[in-house]
N, C-alpha and C positions, 0 to 999 in steps of 0.2 A: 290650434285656437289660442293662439298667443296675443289674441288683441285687446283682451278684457272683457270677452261679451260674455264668456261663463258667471262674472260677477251679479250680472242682472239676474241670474235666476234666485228666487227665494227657496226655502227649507222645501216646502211639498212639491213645488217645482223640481229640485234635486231629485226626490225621492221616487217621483213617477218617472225621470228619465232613466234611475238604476233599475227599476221593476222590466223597464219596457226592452230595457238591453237584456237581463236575462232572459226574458220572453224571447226577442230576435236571436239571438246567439242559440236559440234550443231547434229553430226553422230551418231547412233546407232553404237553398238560392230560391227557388222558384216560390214558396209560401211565403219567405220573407217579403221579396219582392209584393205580393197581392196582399197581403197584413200590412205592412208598411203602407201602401196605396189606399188603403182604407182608414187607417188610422186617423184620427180627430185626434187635435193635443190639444184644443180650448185654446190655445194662446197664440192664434194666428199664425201655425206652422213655425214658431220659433225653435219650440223641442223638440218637435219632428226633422227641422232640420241640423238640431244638434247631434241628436241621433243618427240621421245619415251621415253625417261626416265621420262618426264613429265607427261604424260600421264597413266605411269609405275604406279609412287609417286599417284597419282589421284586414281588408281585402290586400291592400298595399304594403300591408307586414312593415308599415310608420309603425304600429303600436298597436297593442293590445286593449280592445275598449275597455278593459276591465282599470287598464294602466293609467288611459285615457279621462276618465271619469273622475278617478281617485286623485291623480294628480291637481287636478284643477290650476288654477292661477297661479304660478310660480314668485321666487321673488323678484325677478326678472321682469315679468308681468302686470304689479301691481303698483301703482303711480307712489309718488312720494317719496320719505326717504328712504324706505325700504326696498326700492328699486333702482336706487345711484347702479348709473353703469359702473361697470369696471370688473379689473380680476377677482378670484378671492383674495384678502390680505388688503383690499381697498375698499370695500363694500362695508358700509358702518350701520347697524340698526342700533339706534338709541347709545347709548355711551360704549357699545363691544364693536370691534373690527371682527367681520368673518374672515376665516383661517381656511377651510373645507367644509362640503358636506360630509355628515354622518351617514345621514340615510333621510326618508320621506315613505309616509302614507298621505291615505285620504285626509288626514286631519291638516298635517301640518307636515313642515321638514326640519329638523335639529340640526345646526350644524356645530362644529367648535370654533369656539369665539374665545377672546380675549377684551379684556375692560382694559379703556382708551385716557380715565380719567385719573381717578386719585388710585383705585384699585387696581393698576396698571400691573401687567402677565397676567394675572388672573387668568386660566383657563375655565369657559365652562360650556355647559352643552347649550345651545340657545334652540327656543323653540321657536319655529315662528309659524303661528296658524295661517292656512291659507284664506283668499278672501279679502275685500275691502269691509274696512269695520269702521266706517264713519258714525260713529253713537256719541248723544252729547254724554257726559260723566263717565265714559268709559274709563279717563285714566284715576278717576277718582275709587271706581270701584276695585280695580285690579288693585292699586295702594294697598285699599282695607283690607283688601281677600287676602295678599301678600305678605302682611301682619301674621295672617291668623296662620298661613302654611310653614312660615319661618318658625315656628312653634314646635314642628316637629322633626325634635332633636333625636334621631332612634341611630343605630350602630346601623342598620338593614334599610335606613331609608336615604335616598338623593337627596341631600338636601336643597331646599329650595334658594336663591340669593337673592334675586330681585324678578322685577315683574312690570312692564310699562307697555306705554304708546308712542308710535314715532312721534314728532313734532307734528306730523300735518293729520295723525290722528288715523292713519290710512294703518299701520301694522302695530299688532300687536304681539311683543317678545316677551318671553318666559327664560329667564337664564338659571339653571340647574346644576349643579353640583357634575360635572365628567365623570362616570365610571368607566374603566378599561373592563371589562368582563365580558362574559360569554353566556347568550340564553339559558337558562335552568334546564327546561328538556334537552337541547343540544351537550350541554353541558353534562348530564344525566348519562345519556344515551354515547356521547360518543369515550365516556367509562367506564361505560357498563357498571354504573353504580350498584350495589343490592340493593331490594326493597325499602332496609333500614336507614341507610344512609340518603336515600331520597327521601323519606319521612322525615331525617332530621333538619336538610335542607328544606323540607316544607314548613316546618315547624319556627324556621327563622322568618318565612315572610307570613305566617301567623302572627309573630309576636310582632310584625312592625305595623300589620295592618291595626290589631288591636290596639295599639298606643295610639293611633290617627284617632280610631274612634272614641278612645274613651277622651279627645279633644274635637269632637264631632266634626271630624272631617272624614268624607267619602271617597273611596277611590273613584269607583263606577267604572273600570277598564283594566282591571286586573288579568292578566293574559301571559305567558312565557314571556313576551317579545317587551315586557314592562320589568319582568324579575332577570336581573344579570347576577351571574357570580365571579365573586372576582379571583385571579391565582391564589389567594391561600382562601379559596374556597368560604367565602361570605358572602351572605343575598343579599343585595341593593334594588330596592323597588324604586322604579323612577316612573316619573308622572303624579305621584302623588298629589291628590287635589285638584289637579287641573282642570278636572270635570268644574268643581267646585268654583277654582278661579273663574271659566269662560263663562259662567252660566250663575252664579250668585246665590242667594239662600233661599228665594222662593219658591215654592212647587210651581208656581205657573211655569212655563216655558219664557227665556231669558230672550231680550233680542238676539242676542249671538246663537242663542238656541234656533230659534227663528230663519236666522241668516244661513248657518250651514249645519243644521241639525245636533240630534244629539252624539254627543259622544261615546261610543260605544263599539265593541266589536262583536259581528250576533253572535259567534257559536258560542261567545262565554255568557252572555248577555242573558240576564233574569226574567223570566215571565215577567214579572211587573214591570219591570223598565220597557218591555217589548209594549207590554198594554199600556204605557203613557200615564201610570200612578204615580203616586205620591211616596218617595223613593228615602229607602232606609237603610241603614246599616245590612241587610237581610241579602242585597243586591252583591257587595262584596261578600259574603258566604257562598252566595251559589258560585260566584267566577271562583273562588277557591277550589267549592270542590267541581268544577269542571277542568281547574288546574295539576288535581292534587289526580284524576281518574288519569289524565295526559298523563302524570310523572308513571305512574303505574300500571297503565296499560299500554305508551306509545302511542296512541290516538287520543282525540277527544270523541267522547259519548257517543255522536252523530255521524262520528266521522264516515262510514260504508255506504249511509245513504244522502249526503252530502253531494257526493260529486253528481253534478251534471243537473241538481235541484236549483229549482229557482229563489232569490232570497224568501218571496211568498212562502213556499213551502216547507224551509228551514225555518223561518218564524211558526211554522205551524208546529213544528216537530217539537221545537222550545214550547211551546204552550201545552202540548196536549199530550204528546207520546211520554211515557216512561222512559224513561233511562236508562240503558242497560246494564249490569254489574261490570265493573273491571274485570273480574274474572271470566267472564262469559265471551270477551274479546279479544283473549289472548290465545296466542297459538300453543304456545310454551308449557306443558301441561305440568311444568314446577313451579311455574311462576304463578300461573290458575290459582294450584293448590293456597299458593301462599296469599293469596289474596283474598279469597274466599273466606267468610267467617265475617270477622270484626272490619276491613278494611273494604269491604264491599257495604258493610253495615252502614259504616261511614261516610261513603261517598256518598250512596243511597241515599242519608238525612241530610246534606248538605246540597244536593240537589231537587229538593220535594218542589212540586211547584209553586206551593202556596206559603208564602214568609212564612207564618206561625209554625211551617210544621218542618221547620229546616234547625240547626243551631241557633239557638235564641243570641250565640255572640259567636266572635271568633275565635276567643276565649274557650267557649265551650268544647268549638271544633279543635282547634290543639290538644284540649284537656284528653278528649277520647283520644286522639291519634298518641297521646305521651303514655296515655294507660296500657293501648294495646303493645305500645315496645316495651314500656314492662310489665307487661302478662296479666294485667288489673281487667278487672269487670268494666266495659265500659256504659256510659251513660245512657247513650244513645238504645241499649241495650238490653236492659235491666236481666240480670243473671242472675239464679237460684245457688243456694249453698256447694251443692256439686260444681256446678261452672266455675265459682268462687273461689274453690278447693283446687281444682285442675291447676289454673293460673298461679295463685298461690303456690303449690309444689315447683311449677316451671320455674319461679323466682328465687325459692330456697331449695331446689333441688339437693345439693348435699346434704338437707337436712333431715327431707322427706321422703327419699330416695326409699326408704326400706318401711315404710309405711303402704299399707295399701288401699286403694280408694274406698273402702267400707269403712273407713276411720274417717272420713270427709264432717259425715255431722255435729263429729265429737268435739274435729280440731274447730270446725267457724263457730261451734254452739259455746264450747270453752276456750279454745286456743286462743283465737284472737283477743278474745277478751281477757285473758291471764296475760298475754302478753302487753296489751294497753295499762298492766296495773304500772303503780307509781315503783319509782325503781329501788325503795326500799325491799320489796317482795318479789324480786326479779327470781333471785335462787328459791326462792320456798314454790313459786309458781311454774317455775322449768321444771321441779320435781315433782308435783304437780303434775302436772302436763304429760313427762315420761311417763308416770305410773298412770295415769289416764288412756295413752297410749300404748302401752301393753295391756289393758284391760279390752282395749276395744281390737286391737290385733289379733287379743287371745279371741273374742268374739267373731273376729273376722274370720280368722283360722278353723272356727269351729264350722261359721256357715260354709268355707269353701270344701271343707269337709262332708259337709252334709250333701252340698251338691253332687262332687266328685261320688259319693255313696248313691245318689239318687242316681245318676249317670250311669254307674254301676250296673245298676238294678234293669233299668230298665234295656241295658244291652243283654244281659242275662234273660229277660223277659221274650225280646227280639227273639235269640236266636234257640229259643229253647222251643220246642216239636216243629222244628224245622225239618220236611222231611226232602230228602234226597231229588224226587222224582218232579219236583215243582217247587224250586223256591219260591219266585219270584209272589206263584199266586199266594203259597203258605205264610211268607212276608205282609202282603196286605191282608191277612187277617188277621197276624200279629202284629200289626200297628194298628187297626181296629180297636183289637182288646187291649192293649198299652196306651189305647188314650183314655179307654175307662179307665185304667188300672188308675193312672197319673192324674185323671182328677180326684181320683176318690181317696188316695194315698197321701196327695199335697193340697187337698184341701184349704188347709186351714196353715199352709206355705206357700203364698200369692209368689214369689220373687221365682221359688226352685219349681212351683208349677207355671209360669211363664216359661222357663225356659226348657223345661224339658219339652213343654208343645211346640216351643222353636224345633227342636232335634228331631221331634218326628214328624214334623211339616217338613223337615228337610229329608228326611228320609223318604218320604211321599213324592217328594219332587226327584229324588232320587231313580224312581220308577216309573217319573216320568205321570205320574197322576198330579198335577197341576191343582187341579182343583178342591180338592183335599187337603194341599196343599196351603192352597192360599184360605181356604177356612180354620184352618188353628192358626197361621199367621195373625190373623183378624183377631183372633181369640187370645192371644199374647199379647195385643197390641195393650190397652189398657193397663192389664196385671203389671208388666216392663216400664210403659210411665210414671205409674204412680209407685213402686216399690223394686222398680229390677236399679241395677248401676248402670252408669251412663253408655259405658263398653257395649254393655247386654240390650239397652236402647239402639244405640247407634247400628251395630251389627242386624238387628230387625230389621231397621231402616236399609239397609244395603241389599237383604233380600230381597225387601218388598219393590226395591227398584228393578230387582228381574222378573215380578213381576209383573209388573206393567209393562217394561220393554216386551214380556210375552203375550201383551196383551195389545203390541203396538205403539203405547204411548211413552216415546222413546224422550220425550220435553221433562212429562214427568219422571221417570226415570231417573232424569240426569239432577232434575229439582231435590228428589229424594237423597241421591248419592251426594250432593254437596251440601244438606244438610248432616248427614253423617260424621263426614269429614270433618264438619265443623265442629263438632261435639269430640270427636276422634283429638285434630288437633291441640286442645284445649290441653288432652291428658297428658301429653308428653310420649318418655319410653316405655311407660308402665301398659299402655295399648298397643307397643308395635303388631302383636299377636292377632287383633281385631283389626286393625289397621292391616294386614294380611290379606286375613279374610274378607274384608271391604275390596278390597282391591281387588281379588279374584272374582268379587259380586260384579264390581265394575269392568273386567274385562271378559267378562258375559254380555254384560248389557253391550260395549263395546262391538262383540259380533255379533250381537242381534242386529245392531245399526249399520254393519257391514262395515264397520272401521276396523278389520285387521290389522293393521301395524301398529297403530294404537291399542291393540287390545293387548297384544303379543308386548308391547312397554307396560302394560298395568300388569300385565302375568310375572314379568321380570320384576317390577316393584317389589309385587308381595312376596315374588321368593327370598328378595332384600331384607322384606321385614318380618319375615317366619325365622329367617336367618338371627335378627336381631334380637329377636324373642327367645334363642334358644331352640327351636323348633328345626333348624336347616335340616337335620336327618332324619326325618320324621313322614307319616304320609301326607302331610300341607303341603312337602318343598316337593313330593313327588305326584300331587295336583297339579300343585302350580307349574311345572317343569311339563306336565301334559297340558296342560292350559299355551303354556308358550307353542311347545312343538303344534297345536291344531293352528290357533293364528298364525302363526306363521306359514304355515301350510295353505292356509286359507288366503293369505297375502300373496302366494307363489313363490315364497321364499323357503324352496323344499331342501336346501342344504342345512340355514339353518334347522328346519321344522326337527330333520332325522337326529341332526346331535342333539337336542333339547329331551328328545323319546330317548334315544341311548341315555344320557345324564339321569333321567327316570329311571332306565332299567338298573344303571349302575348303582343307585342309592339305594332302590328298595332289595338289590342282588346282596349287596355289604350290611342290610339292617336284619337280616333274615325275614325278607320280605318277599322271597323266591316263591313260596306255593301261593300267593292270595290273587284277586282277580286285576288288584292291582299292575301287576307285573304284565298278566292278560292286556289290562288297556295298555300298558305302554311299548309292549312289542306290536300290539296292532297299529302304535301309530307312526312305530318307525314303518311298519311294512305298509301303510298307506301312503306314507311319505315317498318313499322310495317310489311305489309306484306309479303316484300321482307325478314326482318330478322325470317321470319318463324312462322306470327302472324295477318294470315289474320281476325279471326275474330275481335280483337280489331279493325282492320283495317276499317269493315265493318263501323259502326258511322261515324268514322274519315273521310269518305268522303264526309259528310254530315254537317263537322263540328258542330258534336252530334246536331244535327237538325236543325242549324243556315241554312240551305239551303237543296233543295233537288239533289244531284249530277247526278240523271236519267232525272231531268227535260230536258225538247226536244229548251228551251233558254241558257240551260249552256253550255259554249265552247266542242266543239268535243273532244279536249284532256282530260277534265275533265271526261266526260263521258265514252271516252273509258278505262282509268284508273279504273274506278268505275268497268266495266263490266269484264275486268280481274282480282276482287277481288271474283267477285261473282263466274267467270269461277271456280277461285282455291277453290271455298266454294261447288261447284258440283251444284251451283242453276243456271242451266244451262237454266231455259223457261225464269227466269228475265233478264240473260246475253242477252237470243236472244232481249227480247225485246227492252233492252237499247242500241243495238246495229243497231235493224231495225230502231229505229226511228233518230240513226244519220246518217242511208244512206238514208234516203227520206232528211232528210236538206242537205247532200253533193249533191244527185241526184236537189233540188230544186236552189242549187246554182249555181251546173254545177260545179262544184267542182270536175275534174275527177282524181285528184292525190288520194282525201280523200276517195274518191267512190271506188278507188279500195283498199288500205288503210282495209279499213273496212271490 
């Protein structure tokens, strides 16, 4: 369609023939064909038959309608002087000779040009929109516009040089500043930038967008393929204003509006510009953070359910769906973690649908993203003294390093404020401060004291008329009376009676009573908000997410754990410990959802950070190290499952951790390993741990022994199996035990 007839169609015209092509391109031959045949276009089969021919071009593999459409009228195509035949290097629009094209969209095509007149080599980018633009004062208004975009002088923006009409009034060119650079996410991505370093490169086309506005100019098309960076690594936003130049300062819609719509690209494009409002600085925020989700997640927002959606329904997804977090889109589960928190907070506010409840400037969006890379409270956020405190440490780490977080109120109550004094009292308030902070250490020392006493106590309480013949059920009455005991003892110690009903809700789930469980959870909950530390919060949070995964609600779960984290993160190394145990919360919840291999990585985390804690020898690193070997197992990756169970046996064997039931779980998981990967007899010993115990005995746990009896089932020594199976339903029958009695 190289003959000009695309020029006759108007703005809505345009816009019904883009709907009706994602419509046809979604139909089989045979539907399009009888849609098409029915179709009404109101204009005397003009767009219908533009459309066929589109469709035609598609069938004929000419060209892609999508290419088809976008392309519209070349320059080649439209009358006047911006269609002089000839090669490149003879072709002149307004005082520049073209040289090559750059590239071309739907709007326009840019080429590089050079100025023919007194500005001679001059190299610049020329835009040249497509379409005939016969408007009376057109060249009068682009002049004015071109005033006002010449204005903006920034280090990060293309500058603009000039701006006209051919002579006969037919094209209109935009000449631009040349940058040699490379897309921002291409650029990103193929350096594999870190996090930070794509934050600071975001934070340059912050500060260039902001300077447009505080000289009230709008981008309106803020996108990757507008931000370049050039080799020593500087953003150049090009296009700036352009919106503004084609289309002038009134909210009505412009004739150039009119003629080939508005400018814009949907997936970055703002609810209100989609709904046809009254268009503000608010518009450039949201394409930010649709930019800022891209640098950090590799997609945009929308992107999964995008494809193969018709525009109609991407404009709907813009208006009405939420958005999902960056972190919730990524595969990478370090990259997740780190986005999670403040940088999900942020994209979140700069995405809201509605102007008022997004970044009031651009300004503001920078402000948060330069707080969160130096560890500040951000805005968008508002954060309590603890959060405050967390951050703070991350910043002066050397300073606070041996501070513990129960000194938090003291430092933001007087710290910061001694430190703001005038710098005459700089020394009198740093000693100050020291002796402030040894008084609250020594406080702190005394509560961890007291815990570690309560802790104590109530393990003494545990295992004391424990009789021989029935732990398990002698245990649940000893966590019974040890929950009276613990309220009535910490009464009037909210923080150490939170967390001791942690300890024995966990021992309750220990045994596999769930629901008892999750009622002193419940019962912590409050006490731990309002007076435990954020550690002792955050860690509640990781339980409670198993149990809802136990409950099914795997959404929730995962909502729960990266609230945690996010509380976790804040504190730095002083949490690697909870940070541990969060993780092993997580790669519970993990195989509850049936993600093995992922579980069996969060199992290896926390041995990382039990490790980091000081803890590697201990019985967390020989959980965790059972925790790997089951995922793994459970993934069918039984070689490594057995050496993960051995590396358990070897550390609790070196800590004098050879007689506890400990060592019990982790020879039965090598000899499940073994003979789940196709290897029962090794298996056989291994439940015996090569004769450290005997696995049939009628005092070793019911699960142990039924584990033993399906090795020997799979070995055909089927009179041992009955044996070692009758004698754990006379101890299930002795206890009254009727889940395990039938079980058996």
């Amino acid at each position: 369609m190289s003959d000009g007839r695309w020029f006759e169609l108007d703005a809505a015209q345009w816009q019904r023939l883009r709907g009706w092509l994602d419509e046809a391109e979604r139909l089989g031959d045979a539907e399009r064909a009888a849609w098409l045949e029915a179709l009404d276009d109101g204009c005397g089969g003009r767009l219908k038959g533009r459309l066929q021919a589109m469709l035609d071009a598609d069938r004929t593999g000419a060209a892609s309608s999508l290419q088809r459409l976008d392309a519209g009228p070349r320059l080649a195509d439209a009358p006047g002087e911006g269609a002089r035949a000839g090669m490149p290097g003879e072709r002149r629009v307004g005082p520049y000779r073209l040289l090559h094209e750059l590239g071309q969209g739907g709007m326009a095509s840019v080429w590089l040009a050079e100025r023919t007149d007194i500005l001679q080599a001059r190299q610049v980018a020329l835009k040249l929109p497509h379409g005939v633009w016969h408007r009376a004062g057109l060249a009068d208004r682009l002049a004015r516009e071109r005033e006002i975009l010449a204005t903006l002088e920034h280090p990060h923006i293309a500058r603009l040089y000039d701006a006209g009409v051919s002579d006969d009034g037919a094209q209109p060119w935009i000449a631009l500043e040349h940058v040699d650079g490379v897309r921002i996410d291409a650029y990103c991505r193929e350096r594999v930038l870190p996090v930070h370093e794509r934050l600071r490169l975001f934070l340059q086309v912050c500060d260039a967008v902001a300077h447009a506005h505080a000289r009230l100019v709008v981008h309106r098309d803020l996108k990757p393929a507008n931000i370049l960076i050039t080799r020593d690594g500087q953003a150049k936003l090009l296009d700036f204003g352009i919106a503004k130049l084609m289309e002038g300062q009134s909210s009505e819609p412009s004739d150039l509006t009119r003629q080939h719509g508005s400018a814009m690209t949907l997936e970055y494009a703002a609810p209100e510009l989609l709904r046809g409002e009254v268009l503000g600085t608010a518009v450039d925020v949201f394409a930010l953070g649709v930019v800022l989700f891209e640098l950090l997640a590799g997609q945009r927002p929308y992107a999964s359910r995008v494809a193969g959606a018709s525009r109609r329904e991407v404009e709907r997804m813009i208006l009405e769906d939420p958005a999902p977090r960056p972190s919730d889109v990524v595969a990478d589960a370090a990259l997740a973690r780190a986005l999670r928190g403040d940088l999900d907070v942020i994209v979140d506010k700069a995405l809201r649908k509605l102007p008022a409840e997004r970044y009031g400037t651009v300004a503001a969006l920078a402000d948060d993203v330069r707080r969160h890379l130096a560890h500040e409270p951000l805005f968008a956020r508002p954060e309590g003294p603890w959060s405050r405190f967390r951050k703070l440490a991350r910043r002066h780490r050397p300073v606070v390093a041996a501070t513990v977080a129960a000194t938090a109120a003291l430092l933001i109550g007087s710290g910061l404020a001694l430190w703001q004094a005038h710098a005459a009292g700089v020394q009198r308030d740093l000693a100050l401060q020291a002796q402030a902070q040894a008084e609250e250490q020594a406080r702190a020392a005394r509560a961890a004291e007291r815990l570690a006493a309560a802790e104590s106590d109530l393990s003494s309480f545990l295992l004391s008329d424990l009789s021989s013949s029935s732990p398990e059920r002698d245990l649940v009455r000893q966590l019974e009376r040890a929950t009276r005991m613990v309220k009535a003892q910490y009464r009037d110690e909210p923080s150490v009676r939170a967390r001791m009903l942690v300890t024995l809700a966990l021992n309750y789930r220990w045994i596999s009573l769930h629901e008892e469980a999750s009622r002193l959870f419940a019962e912590a909950e409050p006490l731990l908000r309002e007076h435990g530390p954020p550690a002792a919060l955050a860690h509640w949070e990781c339980l409670q997410a198993v149990v809802k995964a136990r409950a099914g609600d795997l959404a929730g779960a995962r909502h729960q754990l990266e609230r945690a984290f996010g509380i976790l993160d804040a504190a730095g190394p002083a949490a690697a410990m909870t940070r541990g145990e969060c993780a092993m919360e997580e790669s519970l919840v993990l195989r509850l959802a049936t993600e093995s291999s992922r579980a069996a990585d969060m199992a290896e985390r926390a041995l990382d950070e039990f490790r980091r804690a000081g803890r590697g020898e201990g019985e967390h690193a020989s959980e965790a190290l059972n925790a790997i070997a089951r995922a793994r197992g459970e993934a069918g990756d039984f070689g490594a499952s057995v050496r993960a169970a051995r590396d358990s046996v070897a550390l609790l064997e070196r800590t004098g951790r050879d007689e506890t039931p400990g060592l019990r779980n982790a020879w039965g998981l090598v000899a499940r390993s073994l003979r789940d990967g196709g290897q029962p007899l090794p298996a056989l010993p291994a439940h015996g741990g090569h004769g450290r115990f005997d696995p049939a005995h009628p005092e070793m746990p019911t699960p142990v022994r039924l584990d033993y009896a399906e090795t020997l089932i799979m070995l055909h020594r089927f009179g041992e199996a009955e044996q070692v199976l009758s004698s754990a339903l006379a101890k299930a029958r002795a206890d009254r035990d009727d889940n395990q009695e039938r079980f058996i």
